[in-house]
Backbone as XML, in Angstrom:
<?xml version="1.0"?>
<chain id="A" units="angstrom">
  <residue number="1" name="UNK">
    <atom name="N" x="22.117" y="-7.487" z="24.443"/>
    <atom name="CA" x="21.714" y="-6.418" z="23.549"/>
    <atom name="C" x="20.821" y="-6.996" z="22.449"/>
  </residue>
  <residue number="2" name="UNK">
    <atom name="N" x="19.377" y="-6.295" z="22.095"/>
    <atom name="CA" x="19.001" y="-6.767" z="21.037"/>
    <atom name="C" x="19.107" y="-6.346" z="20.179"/>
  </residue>
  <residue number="3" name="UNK">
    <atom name="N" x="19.115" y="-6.924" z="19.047"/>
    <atom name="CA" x="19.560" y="-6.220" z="17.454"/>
    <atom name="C" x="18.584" y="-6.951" z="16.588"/>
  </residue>
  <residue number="4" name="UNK">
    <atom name="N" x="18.023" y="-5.371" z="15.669"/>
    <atom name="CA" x="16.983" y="-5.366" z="15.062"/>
    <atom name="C" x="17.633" y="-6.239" z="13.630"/>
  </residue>
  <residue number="5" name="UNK">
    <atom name="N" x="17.063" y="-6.841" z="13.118"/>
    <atom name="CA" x="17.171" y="-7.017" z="11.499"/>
    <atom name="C" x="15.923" y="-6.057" z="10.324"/>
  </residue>
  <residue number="6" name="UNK">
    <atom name="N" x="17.192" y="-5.477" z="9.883"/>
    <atom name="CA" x="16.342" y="-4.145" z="9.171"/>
    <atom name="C" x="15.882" y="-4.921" z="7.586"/>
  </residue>
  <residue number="7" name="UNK">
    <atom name="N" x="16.300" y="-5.707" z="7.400"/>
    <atom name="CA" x="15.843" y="-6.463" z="6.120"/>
    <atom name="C" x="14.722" y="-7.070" z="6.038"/>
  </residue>
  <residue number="8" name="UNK">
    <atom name="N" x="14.456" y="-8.197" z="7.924"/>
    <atom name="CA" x="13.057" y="-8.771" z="8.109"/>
    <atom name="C" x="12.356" y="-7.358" z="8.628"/>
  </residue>
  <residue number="9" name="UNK">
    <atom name="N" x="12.856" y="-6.591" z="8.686"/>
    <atom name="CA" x="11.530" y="-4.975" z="9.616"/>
    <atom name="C" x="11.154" y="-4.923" z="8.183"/>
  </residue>
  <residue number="10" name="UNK">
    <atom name="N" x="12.241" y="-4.321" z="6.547"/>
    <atom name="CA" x="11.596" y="-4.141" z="5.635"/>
    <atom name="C" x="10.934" y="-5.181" z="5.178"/>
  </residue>
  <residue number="11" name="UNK">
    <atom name="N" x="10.953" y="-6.458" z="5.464"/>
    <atom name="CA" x="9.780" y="-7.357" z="4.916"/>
    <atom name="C" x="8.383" y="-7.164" z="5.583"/>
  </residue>
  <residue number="12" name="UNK">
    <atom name="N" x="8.856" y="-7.058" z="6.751"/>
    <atom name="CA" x="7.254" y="-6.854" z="7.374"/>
    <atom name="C" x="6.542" y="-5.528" z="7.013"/>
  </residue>
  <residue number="13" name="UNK">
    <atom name="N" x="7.436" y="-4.328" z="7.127"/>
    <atom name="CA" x="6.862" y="-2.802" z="6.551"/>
    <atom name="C" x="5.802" y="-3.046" z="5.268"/>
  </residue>
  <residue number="14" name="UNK">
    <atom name="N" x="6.997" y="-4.202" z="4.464"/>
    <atom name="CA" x="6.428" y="-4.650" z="3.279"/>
    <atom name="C" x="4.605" y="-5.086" z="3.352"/>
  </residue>
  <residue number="15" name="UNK">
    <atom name="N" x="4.655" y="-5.908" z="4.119"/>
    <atom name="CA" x="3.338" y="-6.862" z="4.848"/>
    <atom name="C" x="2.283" y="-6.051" z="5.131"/>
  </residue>
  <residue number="16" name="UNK">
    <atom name="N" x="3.267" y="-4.984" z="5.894"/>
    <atom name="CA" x="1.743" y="-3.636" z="6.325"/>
    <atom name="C" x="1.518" y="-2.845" z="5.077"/>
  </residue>
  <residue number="17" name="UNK">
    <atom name="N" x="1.488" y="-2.808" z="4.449"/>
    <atom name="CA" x="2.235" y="-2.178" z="3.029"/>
    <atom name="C" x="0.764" y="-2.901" z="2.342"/>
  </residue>
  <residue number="18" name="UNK">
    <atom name="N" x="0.881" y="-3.892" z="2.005"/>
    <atom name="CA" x="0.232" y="-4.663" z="1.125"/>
    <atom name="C" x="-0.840" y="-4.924" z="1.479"/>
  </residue>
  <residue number="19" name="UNK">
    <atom name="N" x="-1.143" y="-4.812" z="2.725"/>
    <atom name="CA" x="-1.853" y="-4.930" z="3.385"/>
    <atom name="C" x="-3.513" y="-3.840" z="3.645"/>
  </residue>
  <residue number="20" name="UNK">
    <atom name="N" x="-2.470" y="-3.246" z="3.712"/>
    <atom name="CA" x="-3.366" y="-1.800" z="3.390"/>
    <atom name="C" x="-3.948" y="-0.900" z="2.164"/>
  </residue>
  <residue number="21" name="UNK">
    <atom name="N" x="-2.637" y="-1.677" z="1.080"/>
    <atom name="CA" x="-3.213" y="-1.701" z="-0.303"/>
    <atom name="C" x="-4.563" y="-2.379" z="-0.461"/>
  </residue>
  <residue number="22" name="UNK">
    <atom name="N" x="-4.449" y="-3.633" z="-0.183"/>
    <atom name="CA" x="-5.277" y="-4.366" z="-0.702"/>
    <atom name="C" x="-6.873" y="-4.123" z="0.220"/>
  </residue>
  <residue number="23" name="UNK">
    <atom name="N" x="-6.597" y="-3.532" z="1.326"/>
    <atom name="CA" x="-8.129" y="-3.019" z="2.334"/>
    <atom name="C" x="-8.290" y="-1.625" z="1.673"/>
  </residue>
  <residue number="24" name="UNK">
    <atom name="N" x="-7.872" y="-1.144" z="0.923"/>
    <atom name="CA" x="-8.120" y="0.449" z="0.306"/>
    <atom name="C" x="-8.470" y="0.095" z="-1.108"/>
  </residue>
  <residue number="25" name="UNK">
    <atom name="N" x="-7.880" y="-1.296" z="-1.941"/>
    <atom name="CA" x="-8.604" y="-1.780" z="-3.128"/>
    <atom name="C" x="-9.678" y="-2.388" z="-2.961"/>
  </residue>
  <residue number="26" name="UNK">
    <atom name="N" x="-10.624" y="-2.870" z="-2.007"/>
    <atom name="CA" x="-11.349" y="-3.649" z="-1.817"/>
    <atom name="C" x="-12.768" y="-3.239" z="-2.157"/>
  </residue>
  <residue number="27" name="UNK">
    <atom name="N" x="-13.059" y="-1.796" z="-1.599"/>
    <atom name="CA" x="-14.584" y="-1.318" z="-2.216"/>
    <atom name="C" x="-14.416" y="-0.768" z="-3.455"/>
  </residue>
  <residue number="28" name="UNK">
    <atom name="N" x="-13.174" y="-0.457" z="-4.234"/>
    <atom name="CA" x="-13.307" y="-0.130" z="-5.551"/>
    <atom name="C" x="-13.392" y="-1.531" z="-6.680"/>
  </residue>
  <residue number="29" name="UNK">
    <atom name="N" x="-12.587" y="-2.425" z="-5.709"/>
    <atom name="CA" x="-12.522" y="-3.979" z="-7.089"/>
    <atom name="C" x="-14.075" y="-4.539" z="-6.768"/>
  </residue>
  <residue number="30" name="UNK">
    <atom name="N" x="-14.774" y="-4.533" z="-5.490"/>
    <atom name="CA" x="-16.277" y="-4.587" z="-5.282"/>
    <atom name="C" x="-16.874" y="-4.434" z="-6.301"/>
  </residue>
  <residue number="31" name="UNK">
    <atom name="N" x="-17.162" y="-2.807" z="-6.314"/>
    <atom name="CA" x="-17.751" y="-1.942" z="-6.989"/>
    <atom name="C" x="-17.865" y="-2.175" z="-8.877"/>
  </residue>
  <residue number="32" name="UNK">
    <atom name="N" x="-16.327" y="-2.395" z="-9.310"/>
    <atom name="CA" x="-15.929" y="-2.535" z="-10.494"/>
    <atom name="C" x="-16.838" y="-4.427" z="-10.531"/>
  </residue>
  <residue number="33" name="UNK">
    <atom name="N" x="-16.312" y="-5.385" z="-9.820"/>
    <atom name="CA" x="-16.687" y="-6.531" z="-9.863"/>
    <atom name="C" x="-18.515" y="-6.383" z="-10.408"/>
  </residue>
  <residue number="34" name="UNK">
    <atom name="N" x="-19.269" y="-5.834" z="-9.407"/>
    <atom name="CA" x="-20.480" y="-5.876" z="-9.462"/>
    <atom name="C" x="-21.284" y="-4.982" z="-10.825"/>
  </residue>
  <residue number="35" name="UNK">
    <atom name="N" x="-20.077" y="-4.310" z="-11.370"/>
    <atom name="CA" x="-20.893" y="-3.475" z="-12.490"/>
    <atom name="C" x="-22.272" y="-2.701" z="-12.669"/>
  </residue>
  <residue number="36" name="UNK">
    <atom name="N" x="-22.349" y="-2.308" z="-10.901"/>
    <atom name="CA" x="-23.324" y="-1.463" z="-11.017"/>
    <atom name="C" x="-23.516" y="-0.112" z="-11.988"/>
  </residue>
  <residue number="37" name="UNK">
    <atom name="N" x="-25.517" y="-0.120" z="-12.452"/>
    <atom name="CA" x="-25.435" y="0.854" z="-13.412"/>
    <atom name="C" x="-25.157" y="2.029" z="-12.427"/>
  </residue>
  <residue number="38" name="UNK">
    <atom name="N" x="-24.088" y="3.031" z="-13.542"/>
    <atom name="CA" x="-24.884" y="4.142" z="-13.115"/>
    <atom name="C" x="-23.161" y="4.696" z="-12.477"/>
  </residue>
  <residue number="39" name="UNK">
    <atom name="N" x="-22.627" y="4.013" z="-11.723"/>
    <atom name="CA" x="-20.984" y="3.927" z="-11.140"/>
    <atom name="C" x="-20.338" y="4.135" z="-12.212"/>
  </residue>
  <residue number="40" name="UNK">
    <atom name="N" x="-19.712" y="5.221" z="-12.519"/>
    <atom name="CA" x="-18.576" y="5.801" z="-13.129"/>
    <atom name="C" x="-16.965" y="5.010" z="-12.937"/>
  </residue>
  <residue number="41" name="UNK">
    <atom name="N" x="-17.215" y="3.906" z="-14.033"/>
    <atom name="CA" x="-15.795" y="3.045" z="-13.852"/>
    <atom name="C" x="-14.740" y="3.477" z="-14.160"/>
  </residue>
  <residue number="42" name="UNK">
    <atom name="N" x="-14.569" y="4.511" z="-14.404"/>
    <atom name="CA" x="-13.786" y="5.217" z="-15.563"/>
    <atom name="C" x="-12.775" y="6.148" z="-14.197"/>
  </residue>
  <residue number="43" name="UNK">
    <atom name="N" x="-13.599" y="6.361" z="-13.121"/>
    <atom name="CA" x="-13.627" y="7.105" z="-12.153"/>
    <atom name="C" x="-13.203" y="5.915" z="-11.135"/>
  </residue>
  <residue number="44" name="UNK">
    <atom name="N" x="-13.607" y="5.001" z="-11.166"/>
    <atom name="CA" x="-13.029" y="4.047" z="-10.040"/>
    <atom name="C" x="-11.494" y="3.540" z="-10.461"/>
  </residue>
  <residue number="45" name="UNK">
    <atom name="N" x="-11.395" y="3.354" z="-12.067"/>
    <atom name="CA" x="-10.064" y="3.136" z="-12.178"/>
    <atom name="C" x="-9.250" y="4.139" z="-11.893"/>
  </residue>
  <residue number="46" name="UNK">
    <atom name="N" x="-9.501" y="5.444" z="-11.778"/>
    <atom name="CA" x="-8.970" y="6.668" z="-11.905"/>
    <atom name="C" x="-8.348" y="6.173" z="-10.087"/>
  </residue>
  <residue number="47" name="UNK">
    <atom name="N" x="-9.104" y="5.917" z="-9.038"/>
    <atom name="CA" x="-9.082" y="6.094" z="-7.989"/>
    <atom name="C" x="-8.123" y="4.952" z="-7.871"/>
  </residue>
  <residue number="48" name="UNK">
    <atom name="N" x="-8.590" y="3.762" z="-8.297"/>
    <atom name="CA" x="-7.096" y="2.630" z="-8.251"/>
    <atom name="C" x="-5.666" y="2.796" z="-8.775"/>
  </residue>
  <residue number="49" name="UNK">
    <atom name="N" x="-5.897" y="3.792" z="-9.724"/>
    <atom name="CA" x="-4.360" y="4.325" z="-10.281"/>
    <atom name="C" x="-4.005" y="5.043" z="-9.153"/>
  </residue>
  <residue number="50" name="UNK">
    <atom name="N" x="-4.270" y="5.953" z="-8.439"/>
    <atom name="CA" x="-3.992" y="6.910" z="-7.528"/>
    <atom name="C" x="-3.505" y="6.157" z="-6.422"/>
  </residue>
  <residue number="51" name="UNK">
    <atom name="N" x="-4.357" y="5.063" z="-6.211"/>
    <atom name="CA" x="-3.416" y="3.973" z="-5.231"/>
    <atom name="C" x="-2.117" y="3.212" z="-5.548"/>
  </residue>
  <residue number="52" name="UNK">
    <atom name="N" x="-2.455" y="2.780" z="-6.347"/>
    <atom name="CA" x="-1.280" y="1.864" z="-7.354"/>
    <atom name="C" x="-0.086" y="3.082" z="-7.152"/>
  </residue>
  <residue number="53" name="UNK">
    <atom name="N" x="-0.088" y="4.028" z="-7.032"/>
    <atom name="CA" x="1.155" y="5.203" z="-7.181"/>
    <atom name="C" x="1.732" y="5.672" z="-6.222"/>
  </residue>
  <residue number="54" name="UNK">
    <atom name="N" x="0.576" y="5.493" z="-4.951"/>
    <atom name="CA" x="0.898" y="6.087" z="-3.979"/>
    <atom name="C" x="1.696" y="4.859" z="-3.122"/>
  </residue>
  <residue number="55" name="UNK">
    <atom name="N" x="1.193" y="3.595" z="-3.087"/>
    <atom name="CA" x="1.950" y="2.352" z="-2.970"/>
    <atom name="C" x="3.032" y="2.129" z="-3.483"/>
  </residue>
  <residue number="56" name="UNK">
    <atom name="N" x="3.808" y="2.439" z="-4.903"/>
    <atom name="CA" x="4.945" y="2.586" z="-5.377"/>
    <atom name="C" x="5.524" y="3.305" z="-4.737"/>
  </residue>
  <residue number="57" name="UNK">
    <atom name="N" x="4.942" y="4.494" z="-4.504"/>
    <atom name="CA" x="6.364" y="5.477" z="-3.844"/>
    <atom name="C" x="6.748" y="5.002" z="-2.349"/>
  </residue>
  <residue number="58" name="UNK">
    <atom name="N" x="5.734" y="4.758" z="-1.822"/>
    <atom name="CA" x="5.329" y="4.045" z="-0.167"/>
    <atom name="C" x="6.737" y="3.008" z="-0.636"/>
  </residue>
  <residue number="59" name="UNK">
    <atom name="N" x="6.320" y="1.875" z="-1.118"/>
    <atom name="CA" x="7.513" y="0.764" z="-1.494"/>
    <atom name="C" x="8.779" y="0.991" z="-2.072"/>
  </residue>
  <residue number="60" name="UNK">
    <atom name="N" x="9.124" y="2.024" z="-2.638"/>
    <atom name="CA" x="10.029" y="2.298" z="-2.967"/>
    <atom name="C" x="11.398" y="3.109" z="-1.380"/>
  </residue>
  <residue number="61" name="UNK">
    <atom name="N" x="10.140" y="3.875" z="-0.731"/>
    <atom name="CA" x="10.270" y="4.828" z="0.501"/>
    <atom name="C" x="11.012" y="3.370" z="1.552"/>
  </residue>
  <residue number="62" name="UNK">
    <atom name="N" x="9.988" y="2.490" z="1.508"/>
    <atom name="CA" x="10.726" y="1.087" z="2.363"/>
    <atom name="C" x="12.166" y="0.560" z="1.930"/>
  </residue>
  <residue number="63" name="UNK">
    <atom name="N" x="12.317" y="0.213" z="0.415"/>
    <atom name="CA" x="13.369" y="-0.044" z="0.307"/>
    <atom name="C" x="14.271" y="0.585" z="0.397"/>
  </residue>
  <residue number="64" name="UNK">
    <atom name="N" x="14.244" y="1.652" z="0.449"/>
    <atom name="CA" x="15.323" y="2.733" z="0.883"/>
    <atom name="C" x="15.950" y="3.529" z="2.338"/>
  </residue>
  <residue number="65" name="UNK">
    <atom name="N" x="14.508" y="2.788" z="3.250"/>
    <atom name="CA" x="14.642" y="3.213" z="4.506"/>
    <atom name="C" x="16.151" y="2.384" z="4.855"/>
  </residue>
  <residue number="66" name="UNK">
    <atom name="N" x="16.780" y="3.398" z="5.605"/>
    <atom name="CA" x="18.226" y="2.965" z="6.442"/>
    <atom name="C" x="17.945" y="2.445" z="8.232"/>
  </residue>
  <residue number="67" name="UNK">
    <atom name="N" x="16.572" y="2.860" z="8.697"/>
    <atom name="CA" x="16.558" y="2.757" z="9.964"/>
    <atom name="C" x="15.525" y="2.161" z="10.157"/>
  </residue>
  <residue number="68" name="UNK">
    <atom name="N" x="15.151" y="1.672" z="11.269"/>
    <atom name="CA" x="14.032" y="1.406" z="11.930"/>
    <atom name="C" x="13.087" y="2.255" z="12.247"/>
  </residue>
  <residue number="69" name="UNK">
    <atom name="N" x="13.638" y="3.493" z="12.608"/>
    <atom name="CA" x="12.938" y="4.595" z="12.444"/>
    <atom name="C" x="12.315" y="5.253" z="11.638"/>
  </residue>
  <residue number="70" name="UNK">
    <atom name="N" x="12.962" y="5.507" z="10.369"/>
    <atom name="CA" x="12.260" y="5.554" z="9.157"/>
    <atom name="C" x="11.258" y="4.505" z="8.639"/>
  </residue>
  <residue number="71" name="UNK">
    <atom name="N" x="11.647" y="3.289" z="8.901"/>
    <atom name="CA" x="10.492" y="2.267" z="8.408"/>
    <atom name="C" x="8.895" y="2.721" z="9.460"/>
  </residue>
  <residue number="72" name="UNK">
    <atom name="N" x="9.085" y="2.599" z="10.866"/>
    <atom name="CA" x="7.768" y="3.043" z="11.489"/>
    <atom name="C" x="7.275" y="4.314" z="11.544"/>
  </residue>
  <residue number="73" name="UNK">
    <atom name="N" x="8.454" y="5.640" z="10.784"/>
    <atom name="CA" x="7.553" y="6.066" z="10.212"/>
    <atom name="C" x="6.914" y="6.232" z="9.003"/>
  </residue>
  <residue number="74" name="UNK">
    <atom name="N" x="7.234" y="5.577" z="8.061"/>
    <atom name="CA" x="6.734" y="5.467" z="6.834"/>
    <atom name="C" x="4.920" y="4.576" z="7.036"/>
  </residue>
  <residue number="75" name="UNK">
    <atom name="N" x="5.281" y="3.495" z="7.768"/>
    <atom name="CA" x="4.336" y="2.545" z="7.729"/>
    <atom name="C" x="3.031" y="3.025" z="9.681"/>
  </residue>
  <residue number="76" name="UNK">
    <atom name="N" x="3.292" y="4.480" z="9.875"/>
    <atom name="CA" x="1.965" y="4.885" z="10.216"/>
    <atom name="C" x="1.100" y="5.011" z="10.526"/>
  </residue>
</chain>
């Protein structure tokens, strides 16, 4: 019989997690990096907060998952 470890599944959920944060921060920290005129930064941070939040609840949703099931579907 195999038996899952739901602690290493939530580490890895974790992995895809961060993972996807950081490929969805990537053209906004670009963007901000390069200080093009004219780009509304004000508006790009706006868009990184919106991530930053939606990743909290995402991570919070992992640590709380009870199943394996819940973890693949959280992580999507």
């Amino acid at each position: 019989m195999i038996k899952i470890d739901l602690v290493r599944s939530k580490d890895i959920a974790h992995d895809i997690r961060r993972r996807r944060r950081a490929e969805a921060f990537a053209p906004l920290d670009d963007a901000i990096a390069k200080q093009i005129p004219g780009v509304d930064l004000e508006s790009l941070e706006i868009q990184r907060q919106a991530i930053r939040d939606a990743d909290e609840k995402l991570q919070n949703q992992i640590d709380s998952a009870e199943s394996i099931q819940e973890l693949s579907e959280l992580i999507k």
